[in-house]
C-alpha positions in Angstrom: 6.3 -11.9 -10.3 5.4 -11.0 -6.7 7.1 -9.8 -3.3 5.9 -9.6 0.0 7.0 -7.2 2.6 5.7 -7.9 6.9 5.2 -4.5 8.7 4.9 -4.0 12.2 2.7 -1.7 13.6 2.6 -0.3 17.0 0.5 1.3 19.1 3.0 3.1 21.8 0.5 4.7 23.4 -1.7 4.3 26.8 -4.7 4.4 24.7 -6.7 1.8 22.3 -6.5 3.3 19.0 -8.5 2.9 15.6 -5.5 2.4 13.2 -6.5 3.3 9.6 -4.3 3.1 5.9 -4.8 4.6 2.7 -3.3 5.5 -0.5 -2.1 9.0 -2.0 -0.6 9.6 -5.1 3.1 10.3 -4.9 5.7 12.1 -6.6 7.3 11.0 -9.4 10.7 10.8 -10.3 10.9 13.7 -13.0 10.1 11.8 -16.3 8.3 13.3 -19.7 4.9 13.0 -20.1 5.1 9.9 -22.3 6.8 8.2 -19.1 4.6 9.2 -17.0 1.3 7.7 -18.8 3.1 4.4 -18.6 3.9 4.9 -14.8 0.1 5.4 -14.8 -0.7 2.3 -16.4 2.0 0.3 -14.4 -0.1 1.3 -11.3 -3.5 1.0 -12.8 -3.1 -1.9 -15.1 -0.4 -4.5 -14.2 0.5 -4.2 -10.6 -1.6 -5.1 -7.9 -0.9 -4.7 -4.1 -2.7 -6.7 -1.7 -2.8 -6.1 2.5 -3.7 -8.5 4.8 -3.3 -8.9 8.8 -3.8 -12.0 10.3 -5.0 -14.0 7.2 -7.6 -11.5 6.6 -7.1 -9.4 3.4 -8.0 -5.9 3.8 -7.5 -4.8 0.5 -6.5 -6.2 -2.8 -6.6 -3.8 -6.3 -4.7 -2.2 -8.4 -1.4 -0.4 -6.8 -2.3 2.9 -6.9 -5.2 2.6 -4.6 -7.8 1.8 -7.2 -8.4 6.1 -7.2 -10.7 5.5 -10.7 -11.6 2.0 -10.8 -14.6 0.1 -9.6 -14.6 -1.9 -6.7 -12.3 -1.7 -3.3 -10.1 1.5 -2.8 -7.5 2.7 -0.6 -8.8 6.5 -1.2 -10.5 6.4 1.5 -9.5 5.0 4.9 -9.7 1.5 5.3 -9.6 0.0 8.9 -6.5 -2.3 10.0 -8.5 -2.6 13.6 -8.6 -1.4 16.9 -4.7 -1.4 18.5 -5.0 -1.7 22.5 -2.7 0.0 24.3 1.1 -1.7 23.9 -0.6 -3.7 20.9 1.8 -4.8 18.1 0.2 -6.3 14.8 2.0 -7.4 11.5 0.3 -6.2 8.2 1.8 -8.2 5.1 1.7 -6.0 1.9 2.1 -8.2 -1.4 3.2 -6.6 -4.7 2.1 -8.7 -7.6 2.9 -8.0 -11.5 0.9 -9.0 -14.3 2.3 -11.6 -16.7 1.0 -9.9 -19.5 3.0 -6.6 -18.5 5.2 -5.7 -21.7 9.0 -5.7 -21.4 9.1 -1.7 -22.0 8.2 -1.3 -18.3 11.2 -3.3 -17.0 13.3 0.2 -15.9 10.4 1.8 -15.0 10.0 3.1 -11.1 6.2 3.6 -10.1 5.6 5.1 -6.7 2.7 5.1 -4.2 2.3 6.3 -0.8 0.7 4.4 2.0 -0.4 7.1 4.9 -2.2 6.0 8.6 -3.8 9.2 9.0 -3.2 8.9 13.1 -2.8 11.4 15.7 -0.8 9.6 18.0 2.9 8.7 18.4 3.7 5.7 17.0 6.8 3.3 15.8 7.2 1.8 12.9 9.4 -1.1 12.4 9.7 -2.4 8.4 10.8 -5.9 7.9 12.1 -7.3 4.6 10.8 -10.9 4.1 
C-alpha cells in the first residue's frame, strides 16, 4: 500500500536560498506504552517515506527519519537545492507500507514531522494527488 502527496515550495523572497528538510520526532497521540512501542515499529519497520524533486530521490528510509538505523537519514539536513529568488519547486513525498505489516497496526496513527529549518518567509502550498 502506498500514497503520494506533491508539495510546493516557494521561495518568496528577493534572495536565492539554500532550502533544507529533515525529520523530528513528533508527538504522539496519548497512547500506553504498549501502543507506543508499536507506533515505533510502524515507523521504524514497515513504513517507508521516500522524497524526490524532479526525478531525483533525495531520501528514501524508514518513516521516522531513519534516527537509529544505518544508511540515509533525515536527522540531519538534507538539501532540496538552491531556490532562486521567485523560484517554485514540487517535492513528491511517497508513503509506502510493508506487506508483511500485521493486521494489529490497521487503527494505528504514527506521526512524523518534516521541518525546513529556513530563516526566511516562505509559502507553502500542499497538494493532495
Amino acid at each position: 500500500c502506498a500514497r503520494s502527496q506533491t508539495i510546493s515550495v516557494y521561495n518568496e523572497t528577493d534572495e536565492e536560498v539554500l532550502m533544507q528538510l529533515h525529520a523530528e520526532p513528533a508527538s504522539q497521540k496519548k497512547m500506553n506504552s504498549e501502543k507506543l512501542k508499536m507506533v515505533q515499529q510502524l515507523l521504524t519497520k514497515y513504513a517507508t517515506i521516500e522524497i524526490s524533486k524532479d526525478g531525483k530521490v533525495l531520501y528514501q528510509g524508514t518513516a521516522d527519519g531513519n534516527f537509529t538505523g544505518e544508511g540515509q537519514s533525515m536527522k540531519e539536513n538534507i538539501s532540496l537545492g538552491k531556490f532562486k529568488a521567485g523560484e517554485r519547486k514540487k517535492l513528491v513525498v511517497k508513503l509506502s507500507l510493508s506487506p508483511q505489516m500485521d493486521n494489529k497496526y490497521e487503527k494505528l496513527l504514527a506521526k512524523v514531522t518534516l521541518s525546513m529549518p529556513v530563516h526566511i518567509h516562505l509559502h507553502f502550498h500542499h497538494k493532495a494527488k
